[in-house]
Every structure is written in structure tokens, then in C-alpha cells.
C-alpha positions in Angstrom: -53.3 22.5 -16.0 -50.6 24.7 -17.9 -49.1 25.8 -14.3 -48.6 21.8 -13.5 -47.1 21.2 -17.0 -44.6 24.4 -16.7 -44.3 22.8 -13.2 -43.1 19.7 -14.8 -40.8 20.8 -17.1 -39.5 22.8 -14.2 -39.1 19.9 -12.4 -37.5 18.2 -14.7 -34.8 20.5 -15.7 -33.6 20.2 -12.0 -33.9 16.5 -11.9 -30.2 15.6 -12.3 -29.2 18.3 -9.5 -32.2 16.9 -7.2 -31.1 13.3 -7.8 -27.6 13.7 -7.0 -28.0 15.9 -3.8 -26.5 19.2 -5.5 -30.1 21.0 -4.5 -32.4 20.5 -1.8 -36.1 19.7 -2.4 -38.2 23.1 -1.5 -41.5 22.5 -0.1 -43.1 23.8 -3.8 -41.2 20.7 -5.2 -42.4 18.2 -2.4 -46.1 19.4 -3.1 -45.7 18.8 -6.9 -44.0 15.4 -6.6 -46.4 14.5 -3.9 -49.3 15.1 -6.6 -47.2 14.2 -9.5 -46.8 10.2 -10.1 -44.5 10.8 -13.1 -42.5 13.4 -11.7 -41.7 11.4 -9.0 -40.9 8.3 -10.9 -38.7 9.9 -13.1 -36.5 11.8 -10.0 -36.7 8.1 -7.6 -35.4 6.4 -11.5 -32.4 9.3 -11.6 -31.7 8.3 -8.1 -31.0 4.6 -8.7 -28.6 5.3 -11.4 -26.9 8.0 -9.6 -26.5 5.1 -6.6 -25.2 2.2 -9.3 -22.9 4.3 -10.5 -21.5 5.6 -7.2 -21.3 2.0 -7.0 -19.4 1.4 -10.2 -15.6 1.5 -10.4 -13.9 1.2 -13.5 -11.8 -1.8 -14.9 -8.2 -1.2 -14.3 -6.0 -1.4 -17.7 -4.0 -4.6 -18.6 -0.4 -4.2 -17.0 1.0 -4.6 -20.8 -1.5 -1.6 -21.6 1.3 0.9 -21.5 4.4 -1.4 -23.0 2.1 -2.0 -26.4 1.3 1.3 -26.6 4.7 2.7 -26.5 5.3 -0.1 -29.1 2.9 1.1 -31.2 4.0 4.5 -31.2 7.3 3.1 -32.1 5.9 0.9 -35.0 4.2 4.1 -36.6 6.9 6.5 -36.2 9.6 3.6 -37.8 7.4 3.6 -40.3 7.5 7.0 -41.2 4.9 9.0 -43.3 3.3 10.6 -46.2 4.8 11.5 -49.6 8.1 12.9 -48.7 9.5 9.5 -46.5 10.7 8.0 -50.1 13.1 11.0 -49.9 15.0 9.6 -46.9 16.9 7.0 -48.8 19.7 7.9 -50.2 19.6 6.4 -53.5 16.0 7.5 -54.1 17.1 10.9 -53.4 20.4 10.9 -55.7 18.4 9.5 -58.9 15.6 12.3 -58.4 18.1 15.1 -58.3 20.3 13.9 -61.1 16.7 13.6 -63.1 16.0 17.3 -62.3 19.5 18.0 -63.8 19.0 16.2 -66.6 15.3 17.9 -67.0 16.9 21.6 -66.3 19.8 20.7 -68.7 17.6 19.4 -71.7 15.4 22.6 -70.9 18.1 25.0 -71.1 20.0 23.6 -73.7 16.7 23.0 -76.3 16.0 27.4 -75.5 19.6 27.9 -76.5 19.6 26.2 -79.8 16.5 27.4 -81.5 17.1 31.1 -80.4 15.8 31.8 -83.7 11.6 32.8 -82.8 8.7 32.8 -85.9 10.0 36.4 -86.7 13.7 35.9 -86.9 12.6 32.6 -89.2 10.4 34.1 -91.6 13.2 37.0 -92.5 15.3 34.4 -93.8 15.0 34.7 -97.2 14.7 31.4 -99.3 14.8 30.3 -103.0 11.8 31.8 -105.2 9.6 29.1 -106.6 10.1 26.7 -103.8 7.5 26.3 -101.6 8.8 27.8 -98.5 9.6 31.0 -100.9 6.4 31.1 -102.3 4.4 31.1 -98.6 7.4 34.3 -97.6 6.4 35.9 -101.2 2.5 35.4 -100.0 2.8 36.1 -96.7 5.3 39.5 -97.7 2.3 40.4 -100.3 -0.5 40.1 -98.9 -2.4 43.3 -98.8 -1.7 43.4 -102.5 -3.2 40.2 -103.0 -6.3 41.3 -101.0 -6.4 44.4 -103.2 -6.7 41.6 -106.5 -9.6 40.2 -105.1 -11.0 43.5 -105.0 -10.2 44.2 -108.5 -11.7 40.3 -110.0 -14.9 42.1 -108.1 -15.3 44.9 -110.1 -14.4 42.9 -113.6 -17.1 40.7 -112.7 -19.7 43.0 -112.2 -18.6 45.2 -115.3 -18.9 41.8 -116.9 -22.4 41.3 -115.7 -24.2 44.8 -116.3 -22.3 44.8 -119.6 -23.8 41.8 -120.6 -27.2 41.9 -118.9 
């Protein structure tokens, strides 16, 4: 039984070539179709549609086939594409380079007049006892300041084991 079934499978992998003439039936294939109901059904099925369509011919295109094709193509490429077509009219085109002026100019010109950076500001010096004079003085002091908090620490704990 697993020869005829490797038979089969045999069989059928040459079916299309057997249907169509390519190969010629061998007398082991004969035998096997002659025993085989399905094998043969399948090849005499393969040979029908091979003969309808020998028999088929294929509908010939609508005359105006190739006149509304070129049209088409010339619809699509008048229409142009994508995200850089907007650029192609003039006045589209002027407006966004006089806005990148503009945008480089502003840049430019806003770096050039605060040239001043945090540093260069803060060396300014500015009125003692307002409050921009008071952050510099802070600011300028501050490890000394640290160095109080240091000293209210050790009051408060001569405070406490003083008074226990």
C-alpha cells in the first residue's frame, strides 16, 4: 500500500507535464493509472482544461485602451506630486524664502543684542539693599553663609547639654 501511495504522489507531481504532452506516459505509469481510478481521473480532468484553454483566446483591448491611458498619464503627471509641488509657484516660493529671511534675521539679530550670558550679568554690580543686590551679596557669600549654619549648630547644642 505505501509503494501505491508514493506511486500517487509521484504521479501526481508529473500530472501537469503528462497532461500537456511535455512527457510521455512510461509503461510503469500506464500500469498505475490503469489500477488507479483517481489517478486517472485527476490526469483525463488536467487534460480538459489544458484543451479549453488551448481553446481560449483572449479578449482584444478597447481601441480607446491606449488614448485613455496616455491621458491618464498626462492627468497624473499635470497634477504633479508630493510635498515639494507647492514649491513650483512662484509666489508660494517667494513668501517662504522671504519668511526664512525674516526667521534668520530675527535669530541673528536677538543673539547679537543680549551678548551679555548669566556670567557676564551677574558681575554687574547693582545697588546694596535692593533686591537684585541682595541675591549678588547672597549668591557672592555663600560658603560663608553655609559656614553660619554650621555655627547656629553648635550654639544649639551647647544650649542643650548646658541646660539638660
Amino acid at each position: 500500500m505505501k509503494g501505491a501511495i508514493m506511486k500517487c504522489n509521484e504521479i501526481r507531481e508529473l500530472m501537469p507535464d503528462l497532461a500537456a504532452g511535455l512527457n510521455a506516459v512510461t509503461p510503469e505509469m500506464k500500469t498505475h493509472l490503469d489500477s488507479c481510478a483517481e489517478c486517472a481521473g485527476k490526469l483525463e480532468a488536467f487534460r480538459q482544461t489544458m484543451s479549453l484553454l488551448d481553446e481560449w483566446k483572449a479578449p482584444e483591448p478597447s481601441p480607446y485602451f491606449d488614448v485613455r491611458l496616455h491621458a491618464r498619464i498626462r492627468e497624473e503627471a499635470q497634477k504633479g506630486s508630493g510635498f515639494l509641488q507647492w514649491l513650483r509657484r512662484p509666489a508660494l516660493a517667494v513668501s517662504f524664502a522671504v519668511l526664512m529671511l525674516v526667521s534668520v534675521t530675527l535669530v541673528r539679530f536677538t543673539k547679537s543684542g543680549s551678548n551679555r550670558g548669566p556670567q557676564q550679568m551677574a558681575s554687574v554690580p547693582a545697588e546694596p539693599g535692593t533686591a537684585v543686590g541682595d541675591l549678588q551679596a547672597l549668591d557672592k557669600n555663600h560658603e560663608l553663609y553655609s559656614d553660619f549654619d554650621v555655627l547656629d549648630d553648635l550654639t544649639v547644642q551647647q544650649d542643650v547639654t548646658a541646660n539638660p
